[in-house]
N, C-alpha and C positions, 0 to 999 in steps of 0.2 A: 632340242638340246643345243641347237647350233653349229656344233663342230662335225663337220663328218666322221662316218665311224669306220674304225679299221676293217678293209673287204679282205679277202681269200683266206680268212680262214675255211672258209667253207669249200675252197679247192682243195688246200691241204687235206682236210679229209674227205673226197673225194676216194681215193686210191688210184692205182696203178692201173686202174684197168679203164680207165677214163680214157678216148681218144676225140680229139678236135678232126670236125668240125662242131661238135655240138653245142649249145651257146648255153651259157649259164649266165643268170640274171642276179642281180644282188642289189639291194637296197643302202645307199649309202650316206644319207642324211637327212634329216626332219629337223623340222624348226621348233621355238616353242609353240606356237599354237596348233599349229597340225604339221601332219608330215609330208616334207615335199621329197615324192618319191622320185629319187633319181636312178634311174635301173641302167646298169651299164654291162653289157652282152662281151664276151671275152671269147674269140673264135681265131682259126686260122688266118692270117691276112689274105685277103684275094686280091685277083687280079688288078679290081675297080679302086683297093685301097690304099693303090702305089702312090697316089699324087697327094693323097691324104697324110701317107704317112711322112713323105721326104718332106712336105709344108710346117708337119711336125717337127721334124728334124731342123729345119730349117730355124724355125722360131727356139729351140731350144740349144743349139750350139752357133758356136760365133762363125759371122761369114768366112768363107776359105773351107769349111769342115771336110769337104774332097782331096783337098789337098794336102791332107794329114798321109801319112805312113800308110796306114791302115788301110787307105781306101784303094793303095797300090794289090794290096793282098784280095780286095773285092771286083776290084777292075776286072768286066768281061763275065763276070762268075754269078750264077743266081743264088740268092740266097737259098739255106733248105727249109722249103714250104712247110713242112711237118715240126717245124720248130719255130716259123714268124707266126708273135702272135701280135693281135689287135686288142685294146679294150675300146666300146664305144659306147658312148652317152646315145641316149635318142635323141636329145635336141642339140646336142653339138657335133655328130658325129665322132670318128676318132681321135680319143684323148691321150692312148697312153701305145705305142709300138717296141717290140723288142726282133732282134733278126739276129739269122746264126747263118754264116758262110762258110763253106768249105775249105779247108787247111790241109797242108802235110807240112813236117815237120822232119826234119832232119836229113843223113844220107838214104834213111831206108824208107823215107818216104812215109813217116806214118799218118795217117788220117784223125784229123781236129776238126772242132769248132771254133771258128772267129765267133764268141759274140758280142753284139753291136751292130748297130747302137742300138741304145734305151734310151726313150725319153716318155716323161709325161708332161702334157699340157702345165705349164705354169697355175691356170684355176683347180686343179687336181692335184696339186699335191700335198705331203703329208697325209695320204689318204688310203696308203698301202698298194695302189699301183702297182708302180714300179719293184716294189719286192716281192708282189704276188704274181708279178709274170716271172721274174728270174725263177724264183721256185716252182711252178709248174711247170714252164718251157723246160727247165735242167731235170727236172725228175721226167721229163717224157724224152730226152735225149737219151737219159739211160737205156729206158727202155726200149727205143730204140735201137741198142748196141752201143752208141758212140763211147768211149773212153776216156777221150779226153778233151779240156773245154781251155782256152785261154779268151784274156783281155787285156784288154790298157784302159786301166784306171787306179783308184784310190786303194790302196790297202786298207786305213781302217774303216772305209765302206764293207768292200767285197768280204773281207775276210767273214762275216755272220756268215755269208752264202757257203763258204768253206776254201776259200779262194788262196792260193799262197803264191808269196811270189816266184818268181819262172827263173833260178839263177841256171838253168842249163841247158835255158832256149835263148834265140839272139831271134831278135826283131827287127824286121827295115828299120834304117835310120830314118828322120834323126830321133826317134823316140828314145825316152828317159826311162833304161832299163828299170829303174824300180819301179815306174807305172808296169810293168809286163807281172801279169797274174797268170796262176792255170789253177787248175780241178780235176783230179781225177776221179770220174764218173765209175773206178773199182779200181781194186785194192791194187793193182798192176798197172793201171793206166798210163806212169811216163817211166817205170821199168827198162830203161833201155833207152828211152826216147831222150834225145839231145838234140841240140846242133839251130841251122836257121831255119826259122819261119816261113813258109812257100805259099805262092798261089799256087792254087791244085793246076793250074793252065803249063807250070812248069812241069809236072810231068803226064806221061800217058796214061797212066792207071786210072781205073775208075774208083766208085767212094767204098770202100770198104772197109771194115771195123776189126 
């Protein structure tokens, strides 16, 4: 056929009860004459795929990218394992990374997801990637507890995801409040919740939902 074909649908229907590490395989192009099976594995990032993935990052956002806002809110702080994920080719290794870091939000301190970054390989895209890890990674934050997710990015990107903009959160400068997005992961998730953006390093509390 030539064009790669759209992959996770077959996570979405997966269900909830699905947890990573387990790898799931998926077929995502053939040519015309026969089919070049290109199988790409989608698991938790580990340890080994740190340099893989920021290489990634690197090749997909413009030099300087540390020294955005965002990366103040990351400083010092690991991402949470249970929500970075990987996709990887066999013969290129990892093509596509997503990561979620730890937030609180406001005077009462409440606990969030940073996530970001997303990137896919430049040879990979238009191929569902990158929107079949938001939607798994976000459906497995749920069910993990978390309540609530923000970003800095695109409006009419995020919004399919369910994304709206944040007018009663405030973000490090100098970011351009209308790139500032959230989600609430249940019907109450920013109920209450206002005010600035925190690295969790600002206060003593640990992560809780």
């Amino acid at each position: 056929m030539g064009q790669a074909m759209a992959i996770f649908g077959f996570i979405e229907h997966l269900g909830l009860s699905v947890v990573l590490p387990k790898v799931y395989r998926h077929v995502i192009g053939e040519t015309r004459d026969n089919v070049a099976w290109t199988m790409i594995e989608i698991s938790q990032e580990q340890a080994e795929d740190w340099w893989q993935v920021e290489n990634l990052y690197d090749l997909s956002f413009a030099p300087g990218r540390e020294a955005l806002s965002s990366y103040r809110l990351r400083e010092g702080v690991s991402p949470v394992s249970d929500l970075s994920m990987v996709a990887r080719a066999a013969e290129s290794g990892v093509i596509a990374a997503i990561r979620y870091w730890p937030i609180v939000i406001g005077d009462k301190n409440a606990p969030a997801l940073l996530l970001g970054p997303i990137a896919v390989h430049p040879a990979h895209q238009s191929e569902g990637l990158g929107g079949g890890l938001m939607r798994a990674s976000l459906q497995m934050a749920k069910e993990l507890g978390w309540k609530r997710v923000i970003l800095v990015g695109d409006y009419p990107y995020y919004q399919r995801f369910g994304f709206v903009p944040a007018r009663e959160l405030e973000f490090p400068p100098p970011t351009n409040p209308d790139r500032l997005l959230c989600l609430a992961l249940d019907e109450a998730g920013f109920s209450g919740v206002s005010g600035a953006i925190k690295s969790v390093k600002s206060v003593a509390s640990g992560h809780g939902v």
